[in-house]
N, C-alpha and C positions, 0 to 999 in steps of 0.2 A: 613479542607483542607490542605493539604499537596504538594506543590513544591520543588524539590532539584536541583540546578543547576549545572553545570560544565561550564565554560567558557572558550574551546577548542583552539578557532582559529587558524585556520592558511590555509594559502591560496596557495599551493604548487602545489597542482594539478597534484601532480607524478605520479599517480596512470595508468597504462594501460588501466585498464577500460574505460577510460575518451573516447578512440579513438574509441569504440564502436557505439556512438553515437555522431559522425558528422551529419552534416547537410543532407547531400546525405542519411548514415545510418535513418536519422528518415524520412525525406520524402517515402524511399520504405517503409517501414513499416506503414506509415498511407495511404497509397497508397494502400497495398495488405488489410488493413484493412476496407476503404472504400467500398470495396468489401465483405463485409464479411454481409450474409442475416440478416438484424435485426440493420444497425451499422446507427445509428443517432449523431453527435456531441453534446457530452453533455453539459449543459448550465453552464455559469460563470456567477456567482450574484455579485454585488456588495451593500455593508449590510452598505450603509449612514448613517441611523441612529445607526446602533452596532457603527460602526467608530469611528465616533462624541462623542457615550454616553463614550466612553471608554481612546479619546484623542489620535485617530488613526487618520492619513490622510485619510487614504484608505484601506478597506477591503474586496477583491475579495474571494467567497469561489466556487471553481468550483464540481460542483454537479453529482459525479459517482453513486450515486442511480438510472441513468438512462441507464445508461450502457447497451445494447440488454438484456433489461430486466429480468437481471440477480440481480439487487438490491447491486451492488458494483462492482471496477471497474477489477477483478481478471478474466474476461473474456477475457480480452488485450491480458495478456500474457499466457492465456491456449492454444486461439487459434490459437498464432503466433509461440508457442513453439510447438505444435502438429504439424504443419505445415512444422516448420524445419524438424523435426525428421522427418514426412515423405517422403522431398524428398530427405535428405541424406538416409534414409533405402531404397528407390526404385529409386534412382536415375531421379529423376522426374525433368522439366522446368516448372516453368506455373511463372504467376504474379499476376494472380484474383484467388478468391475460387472457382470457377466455374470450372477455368482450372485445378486446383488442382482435384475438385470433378469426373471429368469426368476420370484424369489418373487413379484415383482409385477402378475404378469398377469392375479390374477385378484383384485385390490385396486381398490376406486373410487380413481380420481386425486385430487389435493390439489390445492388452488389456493394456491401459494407469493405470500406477500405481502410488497411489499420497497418501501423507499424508496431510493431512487440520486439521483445526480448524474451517471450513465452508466454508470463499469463495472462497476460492483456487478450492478445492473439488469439487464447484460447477461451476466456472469454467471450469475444466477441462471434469467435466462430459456431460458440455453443449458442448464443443468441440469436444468429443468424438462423442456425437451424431449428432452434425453437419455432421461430416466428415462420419457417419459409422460404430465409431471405440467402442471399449467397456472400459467399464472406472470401479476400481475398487476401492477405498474409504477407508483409513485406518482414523479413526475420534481420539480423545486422550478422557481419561474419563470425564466424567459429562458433555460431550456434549449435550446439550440440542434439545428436541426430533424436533424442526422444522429446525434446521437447518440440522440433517438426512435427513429428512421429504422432503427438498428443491432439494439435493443431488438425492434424489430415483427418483421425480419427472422429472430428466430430463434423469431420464435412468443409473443412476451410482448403480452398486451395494455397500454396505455401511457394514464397519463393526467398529464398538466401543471395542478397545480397553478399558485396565482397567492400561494403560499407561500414563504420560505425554505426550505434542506436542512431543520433543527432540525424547524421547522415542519411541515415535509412530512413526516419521519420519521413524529411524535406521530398525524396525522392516519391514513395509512398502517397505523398499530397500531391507531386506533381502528376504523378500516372492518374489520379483521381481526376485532377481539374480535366485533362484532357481528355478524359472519356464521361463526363459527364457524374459520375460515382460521388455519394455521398463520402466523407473522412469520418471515422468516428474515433477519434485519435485520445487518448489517455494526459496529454499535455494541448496548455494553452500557448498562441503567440498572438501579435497584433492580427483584428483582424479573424482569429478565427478562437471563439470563446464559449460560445453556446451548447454544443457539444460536450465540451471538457467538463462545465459545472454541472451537464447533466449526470456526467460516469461520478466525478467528486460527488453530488447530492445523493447517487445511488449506494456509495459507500457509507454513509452517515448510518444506514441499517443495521452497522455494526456497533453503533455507540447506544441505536437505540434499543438491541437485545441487551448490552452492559449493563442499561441502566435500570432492565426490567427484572435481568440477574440478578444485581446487588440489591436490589430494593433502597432503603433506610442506609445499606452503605456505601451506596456512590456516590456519595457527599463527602465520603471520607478520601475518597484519591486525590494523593497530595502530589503523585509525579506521573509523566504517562511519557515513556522512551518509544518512539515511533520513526522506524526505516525511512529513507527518502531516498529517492531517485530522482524524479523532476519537482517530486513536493505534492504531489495532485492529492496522494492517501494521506502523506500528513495533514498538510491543510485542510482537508474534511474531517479528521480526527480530532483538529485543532479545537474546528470551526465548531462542530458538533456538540462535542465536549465541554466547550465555554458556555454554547448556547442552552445544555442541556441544565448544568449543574448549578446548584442556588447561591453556588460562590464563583470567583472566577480566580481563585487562589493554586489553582492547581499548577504545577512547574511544567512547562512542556520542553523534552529534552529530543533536540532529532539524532539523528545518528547514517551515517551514510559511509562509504568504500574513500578508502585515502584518495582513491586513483579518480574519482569521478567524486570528487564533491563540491561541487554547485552553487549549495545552498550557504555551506560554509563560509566558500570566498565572495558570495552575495553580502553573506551577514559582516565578513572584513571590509567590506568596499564601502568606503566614506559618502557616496550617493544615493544609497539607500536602495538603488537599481539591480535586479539581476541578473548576476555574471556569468559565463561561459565560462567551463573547462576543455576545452579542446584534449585532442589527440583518441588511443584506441579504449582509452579510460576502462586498462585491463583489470579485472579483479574478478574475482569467483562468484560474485554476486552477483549476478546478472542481471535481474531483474532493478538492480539498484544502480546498473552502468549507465550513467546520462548524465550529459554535460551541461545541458540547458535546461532551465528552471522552468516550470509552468508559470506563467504570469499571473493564477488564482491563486496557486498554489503557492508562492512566494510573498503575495498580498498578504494573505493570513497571515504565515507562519513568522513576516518581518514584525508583524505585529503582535505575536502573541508569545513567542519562544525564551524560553529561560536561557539554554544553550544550545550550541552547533558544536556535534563533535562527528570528527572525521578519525576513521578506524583499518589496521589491516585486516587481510583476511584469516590469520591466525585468530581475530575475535568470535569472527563466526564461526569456525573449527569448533573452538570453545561451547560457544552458544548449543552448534546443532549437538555435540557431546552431553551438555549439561542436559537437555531436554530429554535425548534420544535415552540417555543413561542415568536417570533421573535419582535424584536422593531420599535416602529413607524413605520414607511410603508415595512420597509426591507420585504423580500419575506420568506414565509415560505419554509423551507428547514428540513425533516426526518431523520434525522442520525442517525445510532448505535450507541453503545456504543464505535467503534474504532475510527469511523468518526469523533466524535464530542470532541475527548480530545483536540484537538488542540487551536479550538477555544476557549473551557474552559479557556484555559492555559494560552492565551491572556489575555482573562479577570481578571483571577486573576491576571497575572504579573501586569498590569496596573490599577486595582482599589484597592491591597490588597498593602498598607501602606508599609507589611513586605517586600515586591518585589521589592520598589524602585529603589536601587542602581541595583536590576538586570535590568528594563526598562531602566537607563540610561545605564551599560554597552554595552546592546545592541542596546541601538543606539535608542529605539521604543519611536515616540515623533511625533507631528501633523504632521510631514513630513513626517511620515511614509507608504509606500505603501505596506501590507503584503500579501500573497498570502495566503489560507488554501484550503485544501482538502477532501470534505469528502467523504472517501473511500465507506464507504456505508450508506445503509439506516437504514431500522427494522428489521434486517434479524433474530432478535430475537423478534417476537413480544410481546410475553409476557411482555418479559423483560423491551419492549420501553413500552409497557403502564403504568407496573411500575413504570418504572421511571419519565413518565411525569405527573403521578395524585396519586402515593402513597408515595414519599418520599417526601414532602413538609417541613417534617422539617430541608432536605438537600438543599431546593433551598436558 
């Protein structure tokens, strides 16, 4: 097992992003979301006995495997970014989907163009079809055939590049420009930004069930470990979370694939600027393989993060096992392979010897109240079977 940490902090909070997500900003958004056919609040667990075994005060993991039955929680921000784009393109009012649905009936459909690693993809494809709209699927190589498979099923057309993520993205934009097609891309660059913070502001809907969960103790989360891949869900996590809570004392720790961490060598790089990792940025975590930072996403989180720690994929191993095969009474919970690094991460900082001085840095000790996330479920199932009955000699 392998952890690498950076110990960033700093609490500045200069970032314009931040203003995105006021209070007012996240209520319409889970307001227009409420509306949306299929949107049930998804459950927050709290795992007593994980807690306890590990010398945690408290460990809430809120469970986006539930998500309008999309298997992770990248449905937020497809169908709240689809939504923008269409009523700046038609110049549309509405506030429900309904009202939405009805201006559109007598509009040509849009061909939604996206690059995934899976739930993005499917996401959008499931929005597209909500709405109407037709949805076209750039996937990066060795994607694995069910998470096509997932994609096809809700009506997106899909094509496998013989690219990386990064890769695939660029390409994806470029077939867009030339045929006129909207991008509705999960990551920000110069130049194309609007979009990005609408999928980011659509995910905020997850901080704002948290908060309606804990009542009286969402004030008490003292750490929140949040996946990253280009940055776009932490940084709405980040963003939300500061904005939300009456303090702004909470630790925010990311956690990302050794092979593709980004944000990492962003947070080592003396310009403050975000860095590129090149190459096939191989790891099991798919949905977290990306070399280049969103430029919202990295705005935030330069400003708000306690630490940057980059992990192998033995962590997640860990993670999806601790969820899948849960302790004393804690509740069973299915995460992937992106879902479940977090909680790994935990575990190891606090029961491996070598991590010590990292759990005192950060502060993580019976007082501690930490928030995790798991992004999604099995969206690989093969893969989750694997890993929870053939690698035993990794538990």
């Amino acid at each position: 097992m392998k952890i690498t940490s950076n110990i960033f902090k700093t609490t500045s909070f200069k970032s314009p992003f931040f203003n995105n997500f006021t209070a007012d900003a996240l209520t319409e958004i889970l307001n227009f979301h409420q509306t949306v056919p299929g949107y049930e609040e998804t459950p927050l667990y709290s795992l007593r006995d994980f807690s306890s075994s590990i010398g945690i005060g408290k460990v809430y993991v809120k469970d986006e495997s539930h998500r309008f039955g999309l298997n992770a929680f990248k449905g937020l921000g497809g169908i709240y970014s689809a939504a923008a784009y269409l009523k700046e393109r038609h110049s549309l009012e509405f506030s429900t989907f309904d009202e939405l649905l009805a201006q559109l009936q007598d509009k040509v459909p849009e061909t939604f163009v996206t690059a995934t690693d899976g739930n993005h993809g499917k996401g959008i494809a499931w929005a597209a079809q909500l709405l109407n709209q037709r949805a076209l699927v750039f996937m990066p190589k060795n994607t694995s055939k069910s998470r096509v498979e997932a994609i096809e099923a809700l009506g997106g057309k899909v094509a496998v590049t013989d690219l990386n993520y990064d890769d695939t993205v660029r390409y994806a934009s470029n077939i867009a420009h030339k045929n006129n097609w909207p991008v509705i891309q999960d990551t920000s660059w110069e130049g194309y930004e609007d979009i990005p913070l609408k999928i980011m502001q659509g995910y905020s809907t997850i901080i704002s069930e948290i908060k309606a969960q804990l009542k009286d103790d969402f004030n008490e989360l003292t750490h929140v470990f949040l996946q990253a891949g280009v940055g776009s869900f932490a940084g709405a996590m980040a963003a939300s979370l500061i904005q939300s809570m009456d303090h702004t004392n909470i630790k925010i720790v990311i956690v990302e694939p050794e092979n593709a961490a980004c944000l990492y060598k962003s947070a080592e790089h003396t310009s403050g600027k975000p860095q590129n990792v090149s190459g096939d940025l191989q790891t099991m975590m798919a949905g977290l393989s990306c070399g280049k930072p969103s430029i919202q996403g990295w705005s935030i989180l330069k400003d708000s993060v306690e630490a940057f720690i980059h992990c192998s994929d033995d962590i997640s191993w860990r993670g999806m096992r601790k969820l899948g095969r849960p302790t004393g009474k804690d509740e069973k919970i299915i995460s992937g392979e992106s879902g479940s690094v977090t909680i790994g991460s935990l575990h190891e900082i606090m029961t491996n010897s070598d991590f010590k001085n990292m759990a005192e840095q950060l502060g993580l000790n019976k007082k501690s109240c930490v928030l995790l996330i798991n992004t999604e479920g099995d969206t690989d199932p093969e893969n989750y079977q694997r890993v929870m009955h053939d690698y035993n000699a990794k538990s």
